[in-house]
C-alpha positions as CSV (number, residue, x, y, z in Angstrom):
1,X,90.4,114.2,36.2
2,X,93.4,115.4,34.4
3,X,93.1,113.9,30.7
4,X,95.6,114.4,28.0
5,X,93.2,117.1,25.8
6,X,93.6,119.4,29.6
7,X,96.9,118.3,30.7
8,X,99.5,121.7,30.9
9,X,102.5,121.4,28.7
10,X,105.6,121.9,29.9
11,X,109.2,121.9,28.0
12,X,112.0,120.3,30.0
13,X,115.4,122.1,28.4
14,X,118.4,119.0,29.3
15,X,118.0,115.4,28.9
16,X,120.6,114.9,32.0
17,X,119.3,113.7,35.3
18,X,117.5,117.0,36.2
19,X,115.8,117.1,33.3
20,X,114.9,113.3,32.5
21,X,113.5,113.1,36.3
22,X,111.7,116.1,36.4
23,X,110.1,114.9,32.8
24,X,108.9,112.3,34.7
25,X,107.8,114.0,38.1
26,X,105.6,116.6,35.9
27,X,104.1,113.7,33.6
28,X,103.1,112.0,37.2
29,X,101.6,114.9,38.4
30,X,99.5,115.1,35.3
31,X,101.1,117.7,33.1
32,X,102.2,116.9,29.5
33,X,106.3,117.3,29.3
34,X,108.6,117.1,26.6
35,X,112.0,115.9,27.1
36,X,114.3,118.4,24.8
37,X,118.2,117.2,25.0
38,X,120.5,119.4,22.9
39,X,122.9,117.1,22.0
40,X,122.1,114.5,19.1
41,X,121.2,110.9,19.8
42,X,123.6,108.5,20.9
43,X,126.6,111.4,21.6
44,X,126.8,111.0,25.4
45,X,128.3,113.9,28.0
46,X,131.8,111.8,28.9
47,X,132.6,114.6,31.1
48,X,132.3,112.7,34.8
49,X,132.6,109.5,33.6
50,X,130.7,107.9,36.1
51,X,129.0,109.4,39.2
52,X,127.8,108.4,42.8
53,X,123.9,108.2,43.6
54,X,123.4,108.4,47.2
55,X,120.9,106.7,50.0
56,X,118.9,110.3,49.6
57,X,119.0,110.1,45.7
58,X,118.0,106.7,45.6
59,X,115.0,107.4,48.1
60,X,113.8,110.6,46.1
61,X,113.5,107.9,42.7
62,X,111.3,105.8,44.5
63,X,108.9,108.8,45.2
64,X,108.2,108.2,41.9
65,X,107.6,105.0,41.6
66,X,111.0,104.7,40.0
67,X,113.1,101.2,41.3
68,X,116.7,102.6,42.0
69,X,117.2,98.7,41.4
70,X,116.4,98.9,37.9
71,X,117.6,102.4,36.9
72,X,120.7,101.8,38.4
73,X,121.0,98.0,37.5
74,X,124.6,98.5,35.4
75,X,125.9,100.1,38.5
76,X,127.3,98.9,41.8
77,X,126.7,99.2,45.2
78,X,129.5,101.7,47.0
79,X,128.5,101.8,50.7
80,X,132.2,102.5,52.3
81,X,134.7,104.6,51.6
82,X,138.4,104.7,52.3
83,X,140.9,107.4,52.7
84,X,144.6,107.1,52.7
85,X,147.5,109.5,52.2
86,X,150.2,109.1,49.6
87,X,152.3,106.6,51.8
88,X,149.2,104.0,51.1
89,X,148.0,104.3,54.6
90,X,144.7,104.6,55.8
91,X,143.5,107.5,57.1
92,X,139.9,106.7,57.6
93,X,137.0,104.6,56.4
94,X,133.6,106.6,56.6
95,X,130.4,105.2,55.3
96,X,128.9,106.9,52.0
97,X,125.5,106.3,53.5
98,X,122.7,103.3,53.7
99,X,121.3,101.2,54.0
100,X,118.2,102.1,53.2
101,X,115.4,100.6,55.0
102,X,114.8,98.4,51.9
103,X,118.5,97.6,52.1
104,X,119.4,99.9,49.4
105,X,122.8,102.1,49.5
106,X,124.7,103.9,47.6
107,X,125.4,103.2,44.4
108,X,127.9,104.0,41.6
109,X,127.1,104.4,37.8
110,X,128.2,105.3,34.5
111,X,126.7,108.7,33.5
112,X,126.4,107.2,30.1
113,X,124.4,104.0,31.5
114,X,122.1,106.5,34.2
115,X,121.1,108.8,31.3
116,X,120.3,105.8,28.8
117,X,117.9,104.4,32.0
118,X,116.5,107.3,33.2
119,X,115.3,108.6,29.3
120,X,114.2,104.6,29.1
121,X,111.8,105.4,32.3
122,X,110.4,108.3,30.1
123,X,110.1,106.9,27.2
124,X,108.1,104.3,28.4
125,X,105.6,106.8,30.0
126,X,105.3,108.4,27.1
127,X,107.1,111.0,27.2
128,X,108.6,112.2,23.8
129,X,112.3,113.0,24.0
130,X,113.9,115.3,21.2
131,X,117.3,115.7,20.3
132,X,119.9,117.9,18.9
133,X,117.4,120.7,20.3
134,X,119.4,123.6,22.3
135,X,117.6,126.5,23.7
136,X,118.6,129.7,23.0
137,X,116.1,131.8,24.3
138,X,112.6,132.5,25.5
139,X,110.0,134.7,25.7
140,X,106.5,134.3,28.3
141,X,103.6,136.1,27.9
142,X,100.2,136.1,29.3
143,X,98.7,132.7,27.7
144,X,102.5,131.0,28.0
145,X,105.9,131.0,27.3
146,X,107.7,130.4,23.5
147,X,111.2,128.9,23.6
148,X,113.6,128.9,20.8
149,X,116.6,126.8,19.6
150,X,119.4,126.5,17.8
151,X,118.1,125.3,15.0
152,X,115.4,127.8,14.5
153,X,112.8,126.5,15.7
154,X,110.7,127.3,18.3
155,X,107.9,125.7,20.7
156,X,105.5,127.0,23.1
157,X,103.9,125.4,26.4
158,X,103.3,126.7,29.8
159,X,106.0,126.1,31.7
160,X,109.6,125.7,30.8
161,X,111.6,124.0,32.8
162,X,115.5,125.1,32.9
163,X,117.4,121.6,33.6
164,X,120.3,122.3,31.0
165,X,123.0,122.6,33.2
166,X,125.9,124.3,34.6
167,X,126.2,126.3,31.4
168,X,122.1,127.3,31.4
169,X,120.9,129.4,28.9
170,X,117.9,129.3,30.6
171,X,119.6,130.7,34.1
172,X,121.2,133.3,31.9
173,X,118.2,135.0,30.3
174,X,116.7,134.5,33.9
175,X,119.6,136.1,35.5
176,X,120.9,138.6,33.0
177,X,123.6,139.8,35.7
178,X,123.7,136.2,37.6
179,X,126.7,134.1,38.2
180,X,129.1,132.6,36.0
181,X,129.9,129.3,37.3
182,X,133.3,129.0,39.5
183,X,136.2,127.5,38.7
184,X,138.3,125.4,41.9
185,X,141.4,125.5,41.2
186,X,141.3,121.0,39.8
187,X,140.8,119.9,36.8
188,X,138.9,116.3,36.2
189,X,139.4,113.0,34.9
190,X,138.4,109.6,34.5
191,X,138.7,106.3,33.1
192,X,138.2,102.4,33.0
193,X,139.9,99.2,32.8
194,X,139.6,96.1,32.6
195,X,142.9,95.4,31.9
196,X,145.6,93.5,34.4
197,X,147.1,96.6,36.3
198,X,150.7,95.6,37.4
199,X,149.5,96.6,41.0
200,X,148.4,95.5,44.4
201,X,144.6,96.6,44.5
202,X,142.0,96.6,47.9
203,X,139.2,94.6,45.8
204,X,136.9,94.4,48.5
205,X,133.1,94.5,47.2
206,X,132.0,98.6,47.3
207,X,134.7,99.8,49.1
208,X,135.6,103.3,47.2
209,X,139.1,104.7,47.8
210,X,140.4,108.0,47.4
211,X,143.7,108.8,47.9
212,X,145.7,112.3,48.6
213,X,148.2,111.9,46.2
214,X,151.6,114.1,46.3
215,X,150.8,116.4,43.5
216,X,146.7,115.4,43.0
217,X,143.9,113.7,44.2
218,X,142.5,110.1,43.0
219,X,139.5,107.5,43.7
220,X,139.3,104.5,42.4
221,X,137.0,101.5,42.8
222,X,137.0,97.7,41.3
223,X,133.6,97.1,40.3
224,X,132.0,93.3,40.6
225,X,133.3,92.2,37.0
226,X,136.6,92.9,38.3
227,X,136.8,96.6,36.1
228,X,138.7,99.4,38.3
229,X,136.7,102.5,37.6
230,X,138.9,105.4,38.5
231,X,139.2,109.6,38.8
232,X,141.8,112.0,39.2
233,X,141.8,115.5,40.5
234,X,145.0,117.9,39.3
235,X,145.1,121.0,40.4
236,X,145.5,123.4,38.1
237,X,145.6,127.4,38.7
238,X,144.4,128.0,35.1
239,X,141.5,126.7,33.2
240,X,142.2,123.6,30.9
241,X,141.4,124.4,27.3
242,X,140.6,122.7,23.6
243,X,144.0,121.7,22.5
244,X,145.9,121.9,25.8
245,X,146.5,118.3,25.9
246,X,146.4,115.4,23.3
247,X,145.3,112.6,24.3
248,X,148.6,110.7,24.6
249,X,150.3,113.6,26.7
250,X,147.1,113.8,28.9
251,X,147.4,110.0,30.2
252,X,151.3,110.8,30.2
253,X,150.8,114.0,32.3
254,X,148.5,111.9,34.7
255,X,150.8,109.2,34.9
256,X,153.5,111.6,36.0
257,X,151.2,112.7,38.0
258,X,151.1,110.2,40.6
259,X,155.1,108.8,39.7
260,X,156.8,108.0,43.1
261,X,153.2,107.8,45.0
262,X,152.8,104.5,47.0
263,X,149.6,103.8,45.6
264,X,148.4,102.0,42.4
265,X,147.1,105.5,40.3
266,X,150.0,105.6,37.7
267,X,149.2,101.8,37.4
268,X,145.8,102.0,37.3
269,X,145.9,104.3,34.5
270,X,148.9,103.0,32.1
271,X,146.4,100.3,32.2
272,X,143.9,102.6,30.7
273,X,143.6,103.0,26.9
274,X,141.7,106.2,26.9
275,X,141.8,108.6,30.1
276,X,139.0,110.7,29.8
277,X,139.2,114.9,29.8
278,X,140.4,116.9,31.1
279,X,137.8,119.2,31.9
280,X,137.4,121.8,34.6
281,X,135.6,121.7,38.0
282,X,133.0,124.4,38.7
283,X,130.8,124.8,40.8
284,X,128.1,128.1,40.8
285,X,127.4,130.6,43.8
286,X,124.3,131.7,45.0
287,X,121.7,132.1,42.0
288,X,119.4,135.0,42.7
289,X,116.0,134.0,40.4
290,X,115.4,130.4,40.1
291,X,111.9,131.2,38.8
292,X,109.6,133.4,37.4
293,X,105.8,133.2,36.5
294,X,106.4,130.2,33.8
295,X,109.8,129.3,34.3
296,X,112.1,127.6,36.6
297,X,115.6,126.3,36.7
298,X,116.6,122.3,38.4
299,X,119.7,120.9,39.2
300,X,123.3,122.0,37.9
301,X,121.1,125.1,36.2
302,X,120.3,126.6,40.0
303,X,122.9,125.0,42.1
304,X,125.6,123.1,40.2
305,X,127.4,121.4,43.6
306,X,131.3,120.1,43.3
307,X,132.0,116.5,42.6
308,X,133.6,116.5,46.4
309,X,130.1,116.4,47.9
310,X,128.7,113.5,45.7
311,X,125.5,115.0,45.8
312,X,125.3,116.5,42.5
313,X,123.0,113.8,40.7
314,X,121.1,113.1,44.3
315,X,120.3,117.1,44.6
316,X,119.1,117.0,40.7
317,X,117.1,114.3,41.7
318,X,115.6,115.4,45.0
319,X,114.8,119.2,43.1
320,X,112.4,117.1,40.1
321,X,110.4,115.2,42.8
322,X,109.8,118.3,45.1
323,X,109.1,120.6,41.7
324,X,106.4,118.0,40.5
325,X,104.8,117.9,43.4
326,X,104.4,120.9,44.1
327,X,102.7,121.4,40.9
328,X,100.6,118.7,41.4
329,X,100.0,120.7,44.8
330,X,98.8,123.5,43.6
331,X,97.5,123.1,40.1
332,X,95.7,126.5,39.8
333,X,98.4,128.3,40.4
334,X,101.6,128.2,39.0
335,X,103.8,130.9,40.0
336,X,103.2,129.6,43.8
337,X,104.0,126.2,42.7
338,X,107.2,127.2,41.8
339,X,107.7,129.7,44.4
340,X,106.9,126.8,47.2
341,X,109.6,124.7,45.5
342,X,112.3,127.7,45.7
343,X,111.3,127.6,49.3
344,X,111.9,124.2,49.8
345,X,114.9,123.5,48.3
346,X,117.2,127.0,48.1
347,X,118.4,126.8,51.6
348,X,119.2,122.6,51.5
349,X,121.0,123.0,48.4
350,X,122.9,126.0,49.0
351,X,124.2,124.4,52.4
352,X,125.3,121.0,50.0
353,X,127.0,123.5,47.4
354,X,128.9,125.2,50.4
355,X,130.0,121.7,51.6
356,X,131.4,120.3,47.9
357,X,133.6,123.7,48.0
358,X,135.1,122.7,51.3
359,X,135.6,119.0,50.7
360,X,137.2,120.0,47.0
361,X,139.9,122.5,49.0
362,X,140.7,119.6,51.0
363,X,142.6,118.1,47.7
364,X,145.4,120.4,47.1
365,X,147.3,120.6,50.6
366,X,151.1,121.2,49.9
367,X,153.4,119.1,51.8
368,X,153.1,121.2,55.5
369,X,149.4,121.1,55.1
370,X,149.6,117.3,54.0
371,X,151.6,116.5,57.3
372,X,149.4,118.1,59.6
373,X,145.9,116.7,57.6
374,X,147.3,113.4,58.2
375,X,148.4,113.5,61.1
376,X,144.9,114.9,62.2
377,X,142.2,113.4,60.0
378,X,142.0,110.2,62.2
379,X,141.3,111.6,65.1
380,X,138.9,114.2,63.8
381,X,137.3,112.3,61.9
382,X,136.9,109.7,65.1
383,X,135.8,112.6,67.0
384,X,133.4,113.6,64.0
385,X,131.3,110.0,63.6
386,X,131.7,109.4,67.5
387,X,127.6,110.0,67.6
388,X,126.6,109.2,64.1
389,X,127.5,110.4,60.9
390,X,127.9,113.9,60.5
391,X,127.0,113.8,56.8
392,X,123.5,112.2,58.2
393,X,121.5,115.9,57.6
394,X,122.4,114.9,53.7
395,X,121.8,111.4,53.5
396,X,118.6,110.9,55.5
397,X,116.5,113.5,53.8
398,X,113.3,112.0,52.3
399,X,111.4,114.2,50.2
């Protein structure tokens, strides 16, 4: 029996969702982790403002003993989607997957509010949770591996686990000439209100919209308290930088944005006091090491996957159940625990990334391409859920 005087010690590098779960799928398999965020307590990552967890997400948290009920109790159910075009018509309504056979679905959540839960879920196993603590470095050798940070410090365990992003210092000193992560050609945004909007809004119960706007993409969705939660996609052929936009002339440039569009964006979001961002969308190709003898990368660190899919917190998720098993699977042996997760996970996420990259081109169609898409989507898609849905090879996976 593993006791805590023999437990291995691991150091999980992000307190995001890769890191937090996988903080908790190591301390389940009997290893001692500890939970190093780099940002201080109580600054959250606004970046995304809120995020989907799907039917396969949901599942992989309840390998753990985790109730997605609990975790994700200041979310909301989102089970259906709608798409329509500029005009306000709809184009198609899909299903975003569920229910679960414990009548679970998907389920939409403030990153803020998913972070605060998850580190909760930690915390009380235990596990300690250190801020203001960014890796810059590492170094294994034969009895371990030494990790060092910002502030000088360093700490030394036998396993570091790289969940600290797209932006992973730990995938860089991994991958010395790896990938930089990708930028799409959108820029992001996001926002809440619970303000009267001036509009005509769908407000049926966890239907999600998104809308192909003239000039940029936007979702929206009016949560049970009557809140319209809400994103917007510009494209943008150059990256957004510090200073770029205030925040008055962002919300005015969105507004613009979606001026002379049937649909309630511009609405949605003068009735928005802050719009959150902009920041760009990336997304990272094909990482050649995810591991080596002590060290392994999880989530946005090995395969950071476009908003598009919806898969990026499910995918983080799914990555710290399989890793902690198989360590618990082969606790003698560490480089083939980590090899065996590589093997189960590279070619599944890979195939996700390649899908968030197609569905994110889909947003910026110029006004021939618009035409035809809508004049086709219906059908195809028709033609595409005749037999089931064709997303199902995502959404069904159990780990």
């Amino acid at each position: 029996m593993t006791t805590e005087a023999t437990a291995k010690r691991a150091l999980v590098a992000g307190g995001g969702v890769a890191g937090t779960v996988a903080a908790i799928a190591l301390h389940r398999a009997g290893w001692q982790p500890r939970l190093l965020e780099s940002r201080a307590e109580g600054v959250a990552d606004e970046r995304g403002a809120f995020l989907t967890v799907a039917v396969n997400g949901l599942a992989a948290l309840r390998a753990l003993d985790l109730d997605p009920a609990r975790v994700l109790a200041a979310g909301f159910a989102t089970p259906t989607l709608a798409m329509v075009n500029n005009a306000g018509r709809r184009l198609a309504l899909l299903p975003l997957g569920g229910p679960a056979a414990d009548g679970t679905v998907t389920t939409t959540i403030r990153r803020a509010d998913l972070y605060a839960a998850l580190r909760a879920e930690a915390a009380a196993r235990g596990i300690p949770i250190e801020y203001d603590r960014r890796l810059t470095g590492y170094a294994e050798h034969r009895d371990g591996v030494a990790a060092s940070f910002a502030d000088g410090s360093t700490a030394e365990a036998d396993l570091l686990v790289g969940a600290d992003g797209l932006r992973s210092r730990t995938r860089e000193v991994l991958n010395p000439d790896g990938p930089a992560p990708t930028y799409l050609g959108l820029l992001n945004a996001g926002g809440f209100t619970d303000r009267p909007v001036g509009a005509e809004l769908d407000r049926t119960p966890g239907l999600m919209h998104m809308a192909f706007g003239r000039r940029a993409f936007f979702g929206w969705s009016v949560a049970p308290d009557g809140a319209v939660w809400w994103f917007a996609n510009p494209p943008s052929k150059t990256l957004v930088r510090p200073g770029d936009f205030t925040p008055e002339s962002w919300r005015a440039h969105l507004i613009d944005l979606f001026a002379g569009d049937a649909l309630p964006a511009a609405a949605i979001i003068r009735a928005t006091d802050v719009a959150i961002g902009p920041w760009n969308t990336d997304d990272l190709r094909r990482v050649p090491v995810w591991h080596s003898d002590r060290v392994v990368l999880a989530g946005d660190a090995a395969h950071a996957v476009a908003p598009s899919s919806g898969q990026g917190a499910s995918m983080a998720i799914e990555d710290a159940v399989v890793l902690g098993r198989c360590l618990a699977d082969c606790p003698g042996d560490l480089p083939g625990a980590l090899a065996a997760y590589e093997q189960a996970r590279r070619a599944r996420v890979e195939k996700v990334v390649a899908v968030g990259r197609r569905n994110g081109s889909g947003k910026t169609a110029g006004p021939i391409g618009a035409a035809i898409r809508d004049a086709l989507l219906p059908l195809v898609m028709r033609m595409l859920y005749r037999k089931g849905n064709p997303q199902a090879w995502i959404l069904d996976h159990r780990v």
